[in-house]
C-alpha positions as CSV (number, residue, x, y, z in Angstrom):
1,X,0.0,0.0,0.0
2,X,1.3,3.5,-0.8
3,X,0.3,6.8,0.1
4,X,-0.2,10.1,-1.8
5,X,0.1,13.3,0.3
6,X,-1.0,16.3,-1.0
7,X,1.2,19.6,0.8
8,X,-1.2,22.7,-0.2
9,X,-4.4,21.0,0.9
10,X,-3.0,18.1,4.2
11,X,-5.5,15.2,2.0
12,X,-4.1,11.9,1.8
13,X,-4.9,8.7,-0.3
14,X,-4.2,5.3,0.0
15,X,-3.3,3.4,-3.3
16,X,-2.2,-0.1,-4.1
17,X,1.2,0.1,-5.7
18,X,1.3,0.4,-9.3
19,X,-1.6,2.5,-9.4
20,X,-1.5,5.7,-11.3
21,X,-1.9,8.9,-9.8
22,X,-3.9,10.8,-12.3
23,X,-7.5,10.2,-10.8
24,X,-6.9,11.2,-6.9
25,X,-5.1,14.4,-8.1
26,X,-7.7,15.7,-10.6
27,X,-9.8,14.6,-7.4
28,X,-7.6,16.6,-5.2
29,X,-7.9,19.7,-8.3
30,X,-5.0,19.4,-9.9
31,X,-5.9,20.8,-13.7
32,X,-5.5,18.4,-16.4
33,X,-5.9,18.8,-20.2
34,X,-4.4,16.4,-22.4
35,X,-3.8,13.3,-20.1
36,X,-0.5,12.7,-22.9
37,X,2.1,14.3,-21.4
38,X,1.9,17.1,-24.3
39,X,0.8,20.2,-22.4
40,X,2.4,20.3,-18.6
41,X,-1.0,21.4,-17.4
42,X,-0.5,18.4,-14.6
43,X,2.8,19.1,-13.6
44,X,3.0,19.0,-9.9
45,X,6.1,19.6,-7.3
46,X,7.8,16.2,-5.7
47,X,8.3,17.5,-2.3
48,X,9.4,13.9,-0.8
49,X,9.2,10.6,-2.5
50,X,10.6,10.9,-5.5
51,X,11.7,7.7,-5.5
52,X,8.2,6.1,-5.1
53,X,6.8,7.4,-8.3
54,X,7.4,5.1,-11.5
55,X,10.3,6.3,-13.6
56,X,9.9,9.3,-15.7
57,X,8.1,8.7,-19.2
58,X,10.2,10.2,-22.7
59,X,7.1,12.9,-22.8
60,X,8.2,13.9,-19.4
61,X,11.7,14.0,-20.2
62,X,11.3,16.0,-23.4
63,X,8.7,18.4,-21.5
64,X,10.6,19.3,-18.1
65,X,14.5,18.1,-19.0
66,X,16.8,15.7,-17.1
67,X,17.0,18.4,-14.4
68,X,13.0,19.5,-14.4
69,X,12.4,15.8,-13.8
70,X,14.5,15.2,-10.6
71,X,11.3,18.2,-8.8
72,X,8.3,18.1,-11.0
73,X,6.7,14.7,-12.7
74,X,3.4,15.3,-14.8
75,X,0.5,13.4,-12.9
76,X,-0.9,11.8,-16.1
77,X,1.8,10.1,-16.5
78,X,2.9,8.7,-13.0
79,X,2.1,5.7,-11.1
80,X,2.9,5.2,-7.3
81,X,5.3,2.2,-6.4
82,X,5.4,2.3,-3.2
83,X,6.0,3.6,-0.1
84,X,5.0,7.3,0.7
85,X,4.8,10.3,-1.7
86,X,4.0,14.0,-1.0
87,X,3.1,16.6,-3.9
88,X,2.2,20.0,-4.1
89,X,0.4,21.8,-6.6
């Protein structure tokens, strides 16, 4: 089981690992478009974790850079591993 902690707001969810993370932050109001990983409307800050989120995608990597990547992910494209995550939008 994993958990995704949201900083500006104090929610939390639990999520089975593997699960993306897309759904429980649109939930939480983080603004999507595109759900592709073309428009950065999802990006959110990695404030701890980092290492629970799947690796980054190429649209990620072509969007934020090698060094965008190692703060921000894009939502639509992440899934939780494990362990405990905290975001801020």
């Amino acid at each position: 089981m994993a958990i995704l902690r949201f900083e500006n707001n104090n929610e939390e969810v639990s999520l089975e690992d593997g699960t993306p993370i897309a759904q429980c932050c649109e939930e939480a109001g983080v603004p999507f478009a595109c759900t592709e990983g073309i428009c950065g409307t999802c990006i959110v800050e990695v404030v701890a974790g980092h290492e629970n989120l799947s690796p980054p995608s190429q649209q990620e990597i072509d969007f934020l850079g090698e060094e965008g990547i190692k703060k921000e992910r894009m939502a639509c494209q992440c899934s939780i591993k494990c362990g405990n995550v905290k975001i801020n939008f």
